[in-house]
Backbone bond lengths (Angstrom), bond angles and torsions (degrees), N, CA, C in turn:
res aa  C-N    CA-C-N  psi(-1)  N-CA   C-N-CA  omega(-1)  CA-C   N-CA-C  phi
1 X - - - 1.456 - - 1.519 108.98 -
2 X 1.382 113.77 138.44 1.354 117.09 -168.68 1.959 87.20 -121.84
3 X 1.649 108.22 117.04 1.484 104.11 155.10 1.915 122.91 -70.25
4 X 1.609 95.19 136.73 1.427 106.47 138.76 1.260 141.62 -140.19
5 X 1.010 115.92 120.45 1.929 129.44 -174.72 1.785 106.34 -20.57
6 X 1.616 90.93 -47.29 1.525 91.07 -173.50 1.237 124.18 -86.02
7 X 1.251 129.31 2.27 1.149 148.98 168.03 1.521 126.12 -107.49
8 X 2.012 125.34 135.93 1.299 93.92 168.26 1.527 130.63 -95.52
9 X 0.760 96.09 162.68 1.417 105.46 -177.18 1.526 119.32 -65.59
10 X 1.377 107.46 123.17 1.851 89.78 178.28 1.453 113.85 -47.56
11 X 1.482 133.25 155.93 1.509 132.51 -153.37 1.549 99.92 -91.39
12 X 1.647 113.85 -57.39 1.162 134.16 167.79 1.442 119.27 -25.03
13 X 1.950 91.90 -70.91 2.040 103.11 -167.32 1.727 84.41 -56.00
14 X 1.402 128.83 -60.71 1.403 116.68 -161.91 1.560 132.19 -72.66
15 X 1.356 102.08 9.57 1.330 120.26 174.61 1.359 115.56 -91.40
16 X 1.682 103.49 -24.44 1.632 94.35 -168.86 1.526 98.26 -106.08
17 X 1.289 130.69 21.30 1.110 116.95 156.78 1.596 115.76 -100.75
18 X 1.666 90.90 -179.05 1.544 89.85 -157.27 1.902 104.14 -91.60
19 X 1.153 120.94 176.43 1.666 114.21 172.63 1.313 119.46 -34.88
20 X 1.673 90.06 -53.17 1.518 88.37 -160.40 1.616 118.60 -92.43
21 X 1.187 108.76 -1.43 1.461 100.87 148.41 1.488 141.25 -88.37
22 X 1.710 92.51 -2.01 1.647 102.91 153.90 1.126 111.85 -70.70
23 X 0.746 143.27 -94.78 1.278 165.18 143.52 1.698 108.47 16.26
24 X 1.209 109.78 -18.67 1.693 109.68 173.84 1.493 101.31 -108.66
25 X 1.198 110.03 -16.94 1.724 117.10 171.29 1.146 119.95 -67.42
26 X 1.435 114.11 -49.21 1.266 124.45 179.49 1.958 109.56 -77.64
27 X 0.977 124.72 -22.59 1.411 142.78 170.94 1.405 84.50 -55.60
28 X 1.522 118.61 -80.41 1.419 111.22 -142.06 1.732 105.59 -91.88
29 X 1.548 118.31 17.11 1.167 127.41 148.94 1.332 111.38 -66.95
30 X 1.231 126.14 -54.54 1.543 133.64 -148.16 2.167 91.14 -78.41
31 X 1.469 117.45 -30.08 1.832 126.21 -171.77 1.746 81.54 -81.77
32 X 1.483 131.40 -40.15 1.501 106.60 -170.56 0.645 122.20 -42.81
33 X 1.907 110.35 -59.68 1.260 137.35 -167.28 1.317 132.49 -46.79
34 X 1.359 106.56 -32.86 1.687 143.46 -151.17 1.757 122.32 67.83
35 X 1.612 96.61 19.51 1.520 98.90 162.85 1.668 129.91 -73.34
36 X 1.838 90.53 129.17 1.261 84.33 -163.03 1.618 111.25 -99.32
37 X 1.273 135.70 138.36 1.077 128.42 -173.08 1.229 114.95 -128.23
38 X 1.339 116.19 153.63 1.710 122.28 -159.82 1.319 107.38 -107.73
39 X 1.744 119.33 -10.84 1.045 120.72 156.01 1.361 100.89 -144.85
40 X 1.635 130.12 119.88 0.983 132.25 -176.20 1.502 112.43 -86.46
41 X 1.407 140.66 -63.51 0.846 142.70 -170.64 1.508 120.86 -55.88
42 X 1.710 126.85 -28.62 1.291 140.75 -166.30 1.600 84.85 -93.59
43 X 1.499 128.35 -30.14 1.436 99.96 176.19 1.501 117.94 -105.56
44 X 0.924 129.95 0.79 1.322 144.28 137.08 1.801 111.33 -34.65
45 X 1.327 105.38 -71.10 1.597 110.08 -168.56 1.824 89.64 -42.78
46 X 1.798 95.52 -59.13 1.985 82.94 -158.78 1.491 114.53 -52.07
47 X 1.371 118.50 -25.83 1.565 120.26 177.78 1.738 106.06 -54.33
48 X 1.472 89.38 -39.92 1.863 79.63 -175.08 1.320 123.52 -86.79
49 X 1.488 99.92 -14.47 1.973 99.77 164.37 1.608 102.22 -74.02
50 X 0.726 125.33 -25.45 1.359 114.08 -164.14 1.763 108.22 -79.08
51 X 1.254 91.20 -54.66 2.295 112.65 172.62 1.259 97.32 -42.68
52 X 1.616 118.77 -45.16 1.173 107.01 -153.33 1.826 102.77 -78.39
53 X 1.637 108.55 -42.61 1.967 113.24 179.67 1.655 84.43 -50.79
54 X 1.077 142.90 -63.11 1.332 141.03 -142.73 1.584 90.57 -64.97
55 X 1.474 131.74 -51.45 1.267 117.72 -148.21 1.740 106.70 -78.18
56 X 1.433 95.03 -26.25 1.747 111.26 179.18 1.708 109.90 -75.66
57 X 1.141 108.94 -13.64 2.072 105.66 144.00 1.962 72.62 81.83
58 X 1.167 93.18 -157.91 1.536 111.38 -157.99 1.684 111.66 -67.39
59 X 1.279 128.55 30.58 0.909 140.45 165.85 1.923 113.67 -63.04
60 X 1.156 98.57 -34.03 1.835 112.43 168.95 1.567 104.51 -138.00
61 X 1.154 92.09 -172.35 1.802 108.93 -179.52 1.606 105.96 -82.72
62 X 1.406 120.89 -7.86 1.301 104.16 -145.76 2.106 103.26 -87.69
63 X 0.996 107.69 -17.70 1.444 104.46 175.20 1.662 102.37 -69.36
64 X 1.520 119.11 -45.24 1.580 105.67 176.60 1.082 106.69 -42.82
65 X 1.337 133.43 -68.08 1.304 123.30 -142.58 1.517 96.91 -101.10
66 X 1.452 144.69 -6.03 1.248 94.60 137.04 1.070 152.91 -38.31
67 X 1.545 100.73 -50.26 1.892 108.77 174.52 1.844 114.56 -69.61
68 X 1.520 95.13 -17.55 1.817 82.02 176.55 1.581 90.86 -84.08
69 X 1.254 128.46 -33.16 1.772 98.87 177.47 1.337 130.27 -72.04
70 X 1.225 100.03 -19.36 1.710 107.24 155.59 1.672 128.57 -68.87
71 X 1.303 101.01 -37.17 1.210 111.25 177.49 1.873 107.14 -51.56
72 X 1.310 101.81 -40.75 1.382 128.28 -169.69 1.719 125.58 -83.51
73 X 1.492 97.58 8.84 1.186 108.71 -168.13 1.301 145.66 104.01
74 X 1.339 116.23 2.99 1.232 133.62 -168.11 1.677 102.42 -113.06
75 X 1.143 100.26 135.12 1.791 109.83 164.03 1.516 102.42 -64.50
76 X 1.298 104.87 169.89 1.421 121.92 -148.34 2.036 92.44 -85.75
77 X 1.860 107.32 -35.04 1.206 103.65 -174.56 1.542 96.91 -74.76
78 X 1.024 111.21 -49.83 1.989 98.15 -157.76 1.977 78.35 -73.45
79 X 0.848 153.36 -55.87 1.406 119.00 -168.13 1.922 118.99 -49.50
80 X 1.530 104.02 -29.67 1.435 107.72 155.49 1.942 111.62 -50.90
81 X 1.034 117.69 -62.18 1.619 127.35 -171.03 1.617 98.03 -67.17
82 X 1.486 139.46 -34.64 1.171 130.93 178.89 1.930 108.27 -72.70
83 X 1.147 109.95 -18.11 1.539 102.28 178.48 1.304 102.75 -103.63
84 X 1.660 116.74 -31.95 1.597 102.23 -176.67 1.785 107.55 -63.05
85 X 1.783 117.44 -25.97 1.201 112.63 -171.03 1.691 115.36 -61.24
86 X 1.618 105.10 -12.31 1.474 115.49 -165.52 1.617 102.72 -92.72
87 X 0.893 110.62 -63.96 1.895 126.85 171.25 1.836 86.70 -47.70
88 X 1.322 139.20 -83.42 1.614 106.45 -166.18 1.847 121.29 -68.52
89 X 1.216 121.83 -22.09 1.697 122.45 140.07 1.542 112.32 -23.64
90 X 1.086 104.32 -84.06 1.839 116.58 166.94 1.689 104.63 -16.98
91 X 1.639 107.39 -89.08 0.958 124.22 -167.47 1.741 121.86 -45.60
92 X 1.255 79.00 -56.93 1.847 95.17 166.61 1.858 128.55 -39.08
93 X 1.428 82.07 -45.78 1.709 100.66 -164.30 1.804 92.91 -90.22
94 X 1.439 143.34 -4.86 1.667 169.81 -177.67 1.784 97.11 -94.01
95 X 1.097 123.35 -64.17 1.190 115.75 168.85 1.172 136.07 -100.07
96 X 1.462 130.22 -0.12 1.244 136.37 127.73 1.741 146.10 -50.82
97 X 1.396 82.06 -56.62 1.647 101.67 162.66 1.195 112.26 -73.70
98 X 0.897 118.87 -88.39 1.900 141.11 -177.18 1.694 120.51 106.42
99 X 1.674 89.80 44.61 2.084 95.27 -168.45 1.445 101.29 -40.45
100 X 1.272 109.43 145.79 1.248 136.68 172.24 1.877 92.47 -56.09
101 X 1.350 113.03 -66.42 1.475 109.92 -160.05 1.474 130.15 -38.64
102 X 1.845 100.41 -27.90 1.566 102.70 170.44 1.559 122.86 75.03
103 X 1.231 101.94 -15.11 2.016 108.46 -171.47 1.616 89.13 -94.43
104 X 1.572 121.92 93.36 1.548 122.00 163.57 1.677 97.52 -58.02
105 X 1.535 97.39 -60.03 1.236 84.67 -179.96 1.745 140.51 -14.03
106 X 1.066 83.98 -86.68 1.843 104.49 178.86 1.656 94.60 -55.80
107 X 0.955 160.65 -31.48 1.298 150.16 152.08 1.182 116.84 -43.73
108 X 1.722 120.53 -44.16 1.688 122.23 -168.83 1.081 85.92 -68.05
109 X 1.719 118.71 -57.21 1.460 97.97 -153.10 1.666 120.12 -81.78
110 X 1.282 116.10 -16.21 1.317 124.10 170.16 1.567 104.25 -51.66
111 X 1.175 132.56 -6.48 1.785 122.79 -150.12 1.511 85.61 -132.46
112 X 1.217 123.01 -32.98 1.743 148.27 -177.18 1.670 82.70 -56.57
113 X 1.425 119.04 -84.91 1.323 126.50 -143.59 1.658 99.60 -69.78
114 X 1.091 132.02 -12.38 1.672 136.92 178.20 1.636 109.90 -96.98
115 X 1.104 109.21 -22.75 1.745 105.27 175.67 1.633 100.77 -70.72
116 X 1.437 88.80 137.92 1.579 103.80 160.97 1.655 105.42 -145.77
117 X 1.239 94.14 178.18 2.028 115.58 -170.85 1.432 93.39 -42.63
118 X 1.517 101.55 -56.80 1.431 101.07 -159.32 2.270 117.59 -83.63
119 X 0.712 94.71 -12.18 1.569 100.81 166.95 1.322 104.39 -76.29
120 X 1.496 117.11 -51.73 1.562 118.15 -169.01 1.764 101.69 -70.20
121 X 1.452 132.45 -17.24 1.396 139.03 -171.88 1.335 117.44 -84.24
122 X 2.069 109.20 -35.30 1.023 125.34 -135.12 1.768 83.49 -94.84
123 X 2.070 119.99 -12.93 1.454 110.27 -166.09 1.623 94.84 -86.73
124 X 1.436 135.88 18.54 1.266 120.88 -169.07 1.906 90.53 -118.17
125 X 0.897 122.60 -23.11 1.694 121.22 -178.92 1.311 107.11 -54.19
């Protein structure tokens, strides 16, 4: 199996592999390309949390709104990088903060359903 960002991935073939050959897929997606990354492996992982909500279909929000950020203008990879930016937000602000409330959940997706093309566009101006 050869990854691409811009493409999805069959759910299945990428389900039955293991992490870390996601995660080396998506690595040696980003050297095809000639993307250069300053940390490869930490952005790799978020590609594969993200492939992976996407491949598990409506199990979360996160396959909708990929396609609504695509729908919206975004390529299929930076709509990958606009949700992974939300899931490590989440995470970040979980072990930084330490909210009492505890539901990541309801946070991802609360932050899930408010991202659009243009919020996720508007942090590069």
């Amino acid at each position: 199996m050869q990854y691409d960002a811009d493409k999805n991935p069959d759910a299945d073939t990428w389900l039955e592999l293991d992490e870390r050959e996601r995660i080396e897929l998506v690595i040696d997606y980003h050297r095809r390309t000639g993307v250069r990354l300053e940390s490869p492996e930490p952005h790799a992982i978020a590609h594969v949390v993200v492939e992976n909500q996407v491949a598990l279909g409506g199990a979360t929000r996160v396959p909708e709104t990929l396609y609504r950020l695509m729908d919206e203008g975004l390529d299929r990879h930076d709509a990958v990088h606009a949700v992974a930016s939300i899931l490590v937000s989440v995470m970040s602000a979980e072990v930084h903060e330490r909210d009492d409330d505890g539901d990541l959940t309801k946070e991802y997706n609360r932050k899930l359903t408010t991202l659009t093309a243009v919020s996720w566009r508007s942090q590069f101006k």
